[in-house]
N, C-alpha and C positions, 0 to 999 in steps of 0.2 A: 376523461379516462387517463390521458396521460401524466395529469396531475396526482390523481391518486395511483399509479405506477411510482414516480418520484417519490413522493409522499411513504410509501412500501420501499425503495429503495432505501431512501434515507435513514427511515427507522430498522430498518434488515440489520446496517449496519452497526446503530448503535447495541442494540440484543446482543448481536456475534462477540461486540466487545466485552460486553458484559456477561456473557457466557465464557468466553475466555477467563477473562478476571475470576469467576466463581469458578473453573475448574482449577485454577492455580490454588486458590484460597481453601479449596475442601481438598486439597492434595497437601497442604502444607499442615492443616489440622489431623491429618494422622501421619505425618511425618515429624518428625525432629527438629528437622531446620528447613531452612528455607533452600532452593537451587540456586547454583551462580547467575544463571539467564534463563529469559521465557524460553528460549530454544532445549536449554537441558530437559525441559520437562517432558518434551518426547521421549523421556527413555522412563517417566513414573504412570502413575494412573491415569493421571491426564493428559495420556497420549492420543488418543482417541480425538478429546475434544480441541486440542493443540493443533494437531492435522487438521480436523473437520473447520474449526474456523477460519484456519489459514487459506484453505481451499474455496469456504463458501466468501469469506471477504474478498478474496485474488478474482471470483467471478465476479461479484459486484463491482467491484473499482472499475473492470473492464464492461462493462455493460453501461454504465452509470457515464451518462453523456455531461461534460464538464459547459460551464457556462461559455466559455473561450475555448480556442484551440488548443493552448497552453495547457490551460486547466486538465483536457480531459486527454490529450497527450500524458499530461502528469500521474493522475488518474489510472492510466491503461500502465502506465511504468510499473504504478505504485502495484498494481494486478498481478501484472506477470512477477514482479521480485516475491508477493504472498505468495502465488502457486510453488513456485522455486523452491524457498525456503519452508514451506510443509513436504515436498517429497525428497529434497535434498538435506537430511539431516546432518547436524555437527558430529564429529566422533562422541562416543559416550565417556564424559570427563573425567578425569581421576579423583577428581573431589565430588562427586555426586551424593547427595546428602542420600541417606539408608533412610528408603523407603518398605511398609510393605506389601505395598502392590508395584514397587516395579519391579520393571519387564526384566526379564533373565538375559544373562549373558550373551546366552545363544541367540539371542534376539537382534543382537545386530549383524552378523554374518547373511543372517535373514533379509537385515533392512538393507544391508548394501549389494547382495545378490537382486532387490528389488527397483533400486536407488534408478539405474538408466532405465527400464523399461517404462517405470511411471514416468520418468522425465520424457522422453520418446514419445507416452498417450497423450502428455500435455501438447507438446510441439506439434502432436499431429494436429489435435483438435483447434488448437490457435490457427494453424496452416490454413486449415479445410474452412474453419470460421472466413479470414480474410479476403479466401478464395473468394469466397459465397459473395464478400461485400464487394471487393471488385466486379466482378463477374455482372451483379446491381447496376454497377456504377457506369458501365461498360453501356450494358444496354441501356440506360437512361442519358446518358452520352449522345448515344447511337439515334435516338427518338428527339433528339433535339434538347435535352435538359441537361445542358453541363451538370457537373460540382460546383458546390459554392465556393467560390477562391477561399484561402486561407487568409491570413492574418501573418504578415511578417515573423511575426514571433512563434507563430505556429509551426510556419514552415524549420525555422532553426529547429524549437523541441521535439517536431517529427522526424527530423532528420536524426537528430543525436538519439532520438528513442531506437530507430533501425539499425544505427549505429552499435547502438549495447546490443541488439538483438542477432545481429549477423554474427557479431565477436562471439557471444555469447553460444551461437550456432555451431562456428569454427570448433570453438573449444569443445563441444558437446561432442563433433565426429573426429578430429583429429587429435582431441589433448584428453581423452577421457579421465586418466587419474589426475588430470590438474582440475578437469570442471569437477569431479566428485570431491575433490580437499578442498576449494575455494570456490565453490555457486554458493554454498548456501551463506557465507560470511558477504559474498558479494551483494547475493539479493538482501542481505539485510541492510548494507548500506544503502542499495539504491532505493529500496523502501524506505528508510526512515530521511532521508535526500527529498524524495519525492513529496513526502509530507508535509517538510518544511515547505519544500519551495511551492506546495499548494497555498499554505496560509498565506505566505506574502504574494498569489498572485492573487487571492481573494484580495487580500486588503487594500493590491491598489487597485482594483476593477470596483470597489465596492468607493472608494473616493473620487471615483470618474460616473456615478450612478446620477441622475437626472433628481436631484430632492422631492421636486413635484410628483415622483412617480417611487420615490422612495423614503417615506416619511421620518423614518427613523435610520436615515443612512448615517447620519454623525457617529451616532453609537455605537452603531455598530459597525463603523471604519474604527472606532479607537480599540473594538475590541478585538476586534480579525490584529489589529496592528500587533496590539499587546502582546495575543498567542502569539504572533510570527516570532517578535521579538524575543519571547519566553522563551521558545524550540528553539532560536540559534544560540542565543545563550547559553541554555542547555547542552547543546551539543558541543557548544568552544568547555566548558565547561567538563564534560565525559570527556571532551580529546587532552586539557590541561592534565586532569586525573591520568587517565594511562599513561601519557607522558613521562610524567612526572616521578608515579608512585604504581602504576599500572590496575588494571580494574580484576584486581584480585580480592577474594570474598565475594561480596554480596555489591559489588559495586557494578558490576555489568547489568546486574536486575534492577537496580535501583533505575539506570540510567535509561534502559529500554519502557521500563513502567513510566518513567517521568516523559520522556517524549508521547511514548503513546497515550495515557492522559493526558496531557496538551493540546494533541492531534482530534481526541475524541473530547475534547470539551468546546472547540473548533466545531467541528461535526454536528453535537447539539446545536450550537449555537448557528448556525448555517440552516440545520435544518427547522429549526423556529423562523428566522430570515426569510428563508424561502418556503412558508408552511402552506402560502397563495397561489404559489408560482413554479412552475416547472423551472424554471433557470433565472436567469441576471438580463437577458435579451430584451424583453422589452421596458428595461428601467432605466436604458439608456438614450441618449435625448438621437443619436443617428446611431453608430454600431460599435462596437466594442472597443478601446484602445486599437492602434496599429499592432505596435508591440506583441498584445497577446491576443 
């Protein structure tokens, strides 16, 4: 059962992607040109499904138990930055290509009249979630069954995770026109941050894996490597551009489509890996790196 749970997880996510990708692609074929960024597309036809994947990927990431502590620390980042960045939208650009189904003008007075209240349902519902798993943990404690200790490296990512998430809080009650101008640019970095730094923690858990119990780990160490190595390039890469000449045009979508391809060719490629197996756990010869 809980392999074909994983199994559903995994592939959930690939769909989302690819439903993403097809509502940009049938928004661009009745429109003129293409948008600056995946985030502009909230304000054309495929606002609906821009939100809707954001939302239903931000759940999964968080549900979706990572092989290491690391991982799924990374994982639940990667969660919250999606929910963020579908209900905390960018201002509506000044160069937004003339579509004709987008949304009308008055539609953003709308969306920022709505902008803290859905941020507030989130918070709550992440809160009430937590509550539930301590509260678990609390009485399994109490009955004699600690927690399983973390993993050195666990503990640093969990810690820096609560870290973004209390700032993140702060700003929410006390700086509210600074969290509504910079959450949603913020969760985009720390999502697309998180991504990366998932590939490279696959790739080095995946050359610490037991051969005997993982018959095709070579391969797929060089290829987890590969993508890692792709995405940081990639991203030194988008920061030289802005730098440089700034990501004006079509260069901010270029660079968001290229990471998240990357990320989701990753993803396939994980989810073949582990098409057996609910995790990386038992292909290890004792337990997981310390590190992560």
């Amino acid at each position: 059962m809980t392999l074909a749970i994983y199994r559903d997880l995994r592939v959930a996510m690939v769909v989302l992607m690819v439903m993403l990708a097809a509502g940009v692609i049938i928004e661009r074929i009745s429109a003129p040109c293409w948008q600056s960024a995946i985030s502009t597309y909230y304000y054309t036809s495929a606002h609906s499904i821009v939100v809707a994947a954001l939302l239903a990927l931000g759940t999964l990431f968080i549900i979706y138990r990572g092989s290491t502590d690391t991982e799924d620390v990374l994982l639940t980042l990667a969660g919250v930055s999606a929910l963020t960045a579908a209900i905390v939208p960018q201002p509506r650009p000044n160069d937004l290509c003339p579509g004709p189904a987008n949304l009308p003008l008055d539609f953003d007075d709308n969306a920022k009249a709505a902008m803290l209240p859905n941020v507030w349902a989130v918070a709550i519902a992440l809160g009430l979630g937590y509550l539930v798993i301590w509260s678990v943990m609390l009485d399994q404690w109490r009955r004699g069954r600690p927690p399983r200790k973390r993993r050195p490296g666990g503990i640093v990512s969990l810690c820096v995770f609560w870290l973004i998430m209390v700032l993140g809080l702060i700003a929410l009650i006390f700086f509210r026109d600074t969290f509504k101008e910079y959450a949603h640019g913020a969760a985009a970095v720390l999502l697309l941050s998180a991504f990366i730094a998932t590939t490279f923690c696959t790739a080095y858990v995946v050359g610490r894996e037991d051969p005997s119990k993982s018959p095709h780990q070579r391969g797929y160490k060089r290829i987890y490597w590969g993508i890692a190595w792709l995405m940081l390039a990639t991203l030194i890469a988008v920061l030289w551009v802005h730098y440089s000449r700034g990501l004006g045009g079509h260069w901010g979508l270029l660079a968001e489509v290229a990471l998240i391809l990357e990320f989701a060719a990753y993803w396939v490629v994980q989810t073949i890996d582990l098409w057996t197996t609910p995790d990386r756990i038992m292909r290890f010869t004792k337990r997981p790196p310390p590190c992560l």
